[in-house]
N, C-alpha and C positions, 0 to 999 in steps of 0.2 A: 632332377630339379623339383619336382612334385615334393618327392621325401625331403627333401632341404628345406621347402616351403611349407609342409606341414608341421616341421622340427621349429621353423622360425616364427609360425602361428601358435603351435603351443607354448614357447617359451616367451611370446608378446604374452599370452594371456595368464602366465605364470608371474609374469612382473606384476601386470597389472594388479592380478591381484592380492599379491604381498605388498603391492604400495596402498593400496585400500585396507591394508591389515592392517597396517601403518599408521595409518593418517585419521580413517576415518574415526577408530575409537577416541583419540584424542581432540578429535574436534567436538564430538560427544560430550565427551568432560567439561569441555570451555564453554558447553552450551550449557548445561548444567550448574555446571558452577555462575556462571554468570545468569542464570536466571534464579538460581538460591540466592545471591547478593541480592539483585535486586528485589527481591521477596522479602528480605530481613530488613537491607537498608533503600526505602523506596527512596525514590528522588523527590525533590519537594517540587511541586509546581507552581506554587502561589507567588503570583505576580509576575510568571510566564506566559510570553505570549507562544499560543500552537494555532497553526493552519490548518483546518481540514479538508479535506478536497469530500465530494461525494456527504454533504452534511447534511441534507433534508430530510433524510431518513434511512433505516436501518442501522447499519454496524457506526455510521459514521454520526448519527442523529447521536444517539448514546453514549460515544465517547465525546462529542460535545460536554453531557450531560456529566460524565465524570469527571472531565478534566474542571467540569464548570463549580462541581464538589469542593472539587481541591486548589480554588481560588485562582483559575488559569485567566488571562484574557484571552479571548477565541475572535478568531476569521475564518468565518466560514463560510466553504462555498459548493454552489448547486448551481443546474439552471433554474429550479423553480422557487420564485423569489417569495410566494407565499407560507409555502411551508418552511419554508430557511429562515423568514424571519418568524414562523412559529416555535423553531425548534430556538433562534435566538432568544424569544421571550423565556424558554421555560429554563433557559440555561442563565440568565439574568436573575430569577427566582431562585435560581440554586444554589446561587452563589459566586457567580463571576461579576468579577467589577467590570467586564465593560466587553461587548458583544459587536464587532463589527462583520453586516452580512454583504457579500460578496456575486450578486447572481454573474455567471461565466459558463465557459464549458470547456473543459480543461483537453478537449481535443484540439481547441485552438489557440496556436503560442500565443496569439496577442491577447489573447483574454488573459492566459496563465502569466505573461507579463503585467500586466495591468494590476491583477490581482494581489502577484507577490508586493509589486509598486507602494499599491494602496494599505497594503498592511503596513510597512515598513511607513510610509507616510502619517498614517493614524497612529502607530502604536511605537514605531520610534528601534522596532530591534526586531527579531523574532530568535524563538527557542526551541520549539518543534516544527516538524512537515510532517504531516500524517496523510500520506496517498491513499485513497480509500477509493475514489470511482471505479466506477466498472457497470459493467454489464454481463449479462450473458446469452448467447446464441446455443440453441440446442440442435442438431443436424449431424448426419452423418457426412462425413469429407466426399461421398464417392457421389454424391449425390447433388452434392452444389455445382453447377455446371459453370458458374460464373466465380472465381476465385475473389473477387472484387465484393464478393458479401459479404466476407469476412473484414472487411476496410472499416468498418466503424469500429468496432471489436480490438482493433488494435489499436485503432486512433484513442481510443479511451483506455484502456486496459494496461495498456501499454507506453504510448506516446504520454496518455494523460499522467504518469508517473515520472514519466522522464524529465516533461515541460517545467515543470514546476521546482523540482529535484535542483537541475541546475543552474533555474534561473535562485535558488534558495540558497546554494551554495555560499556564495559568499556572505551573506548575512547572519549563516549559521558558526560560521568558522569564528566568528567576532563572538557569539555567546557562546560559543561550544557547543552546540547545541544538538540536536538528532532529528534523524529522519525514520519514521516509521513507515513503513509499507505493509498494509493489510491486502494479503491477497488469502488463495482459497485451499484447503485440502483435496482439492485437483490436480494438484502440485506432483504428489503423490502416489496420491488414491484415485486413481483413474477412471472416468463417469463415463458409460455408455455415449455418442451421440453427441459429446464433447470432443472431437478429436485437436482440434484449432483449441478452444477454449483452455483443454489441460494442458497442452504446449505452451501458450503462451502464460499460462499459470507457475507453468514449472520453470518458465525462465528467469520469469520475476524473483518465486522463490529464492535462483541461487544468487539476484544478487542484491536482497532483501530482508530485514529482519521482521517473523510476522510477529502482530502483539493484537491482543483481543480482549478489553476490560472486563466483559463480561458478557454468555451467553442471550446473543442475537438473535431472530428471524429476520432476516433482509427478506423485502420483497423486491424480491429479484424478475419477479414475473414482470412487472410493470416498468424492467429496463429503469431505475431513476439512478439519477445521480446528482 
């Protein structure tokens, strides 16, 4: 029986991975390839509306500011409504016709309902979701004695990607439109002292497409979103 079971464990781990032989290079290519299209032929934004979740600063403040370039209308949202409507003004400057700010906290459905409400309200359609909140907790797992610390962490991180997501769904399917999800190279590349953090990073990743306009500092220390 042993010998049967160790015959049966090597030939699982012989499929598995000629199916990875398989698969994985060609999903490679489709990554590839579909990121040279879009390199060559961008998509136009102007006079699209996009969502940001996580916009008063860092990754999310910035792509405000790009999409605001490229004639986007923006909603965007943070709990802190001072900086949100800083990063509105300067994205009004940029070049968007028109800046609707949002303060919520996308841990909470009713907010994240309210929010999607309110844009569709104001602006009549929507064409992007860009999930961008987050946080991060640093700690090692053996060491939290209370599992329940980790409960913000994924209220945000995680839920706060979901809430929005499908409350978006249908509005999106009427312009075609897409969803971004900005999460993190913890996904991956695995950070000391993150153990929860790269977990639920790497979940997001498999069922997310990441995009990053252009080289950020988030200050990630000061937890904002």
């Amino acid at each position: 029986m042993t010998v049967l079971s160790r015959l049966a464990g090597a030939a699982l781990q012989v499929s598995l991975t000629a199916l990875l032989v398989a698969v994985v290079p060609p999903y490679y290519v489709y990554k590839l390839t579909t990121y040279l299209l879009g390199a060559v032929f961008p998509e136009d934004v102007a006079g699209k509306v996009v969502l940001i979740t996580g916009a008063s600063s860092g990754i999310g403040e910035h792509l405000a500011y790009e999409y605001a370039k490229r004639g986007a209308y923006l909603a965007l949202v943070a709990r802190r409504e001072v900086s949100l409507r800083e990063v509105g003004d300067r994205a009004l400057a940029l070049g968007s016709p028109g800046v609707l700010v949002l303060p919520a906290d996308v841990s909470k459905p009713q907010n994240c309902e309210k929010f999607v409400d309110d844009t569709i309200r104001y602006f009549g359609r929507l064409d992007h979701l860009v999930n961008n909140a987050s946080i991060w907790q640093v700690c090692k797992f053996e060491e939290v004695e209370d599992v329940n610390h980790f409960r913000t962490l994924m209220d945000i991180n995680f839920w706060g990607h979901v809430y929005p997501t499908r409350l978006a769904i249908p509005h999106l399917k009427k312009t075609n439109g897409r969803i971004v999800g900005v999460t993190s190279n913890s996904s991956y590349i695995f950070i000391g002292r993150n153990t929860f953090y790269n977990q639920l990073e790497h979940h997001l990743n498999l069922k997310l497409n990441c995009y990053c306009a252009c080289p950020i500092q988030p200050r990630l220390a000061r937890q904002q979103r």
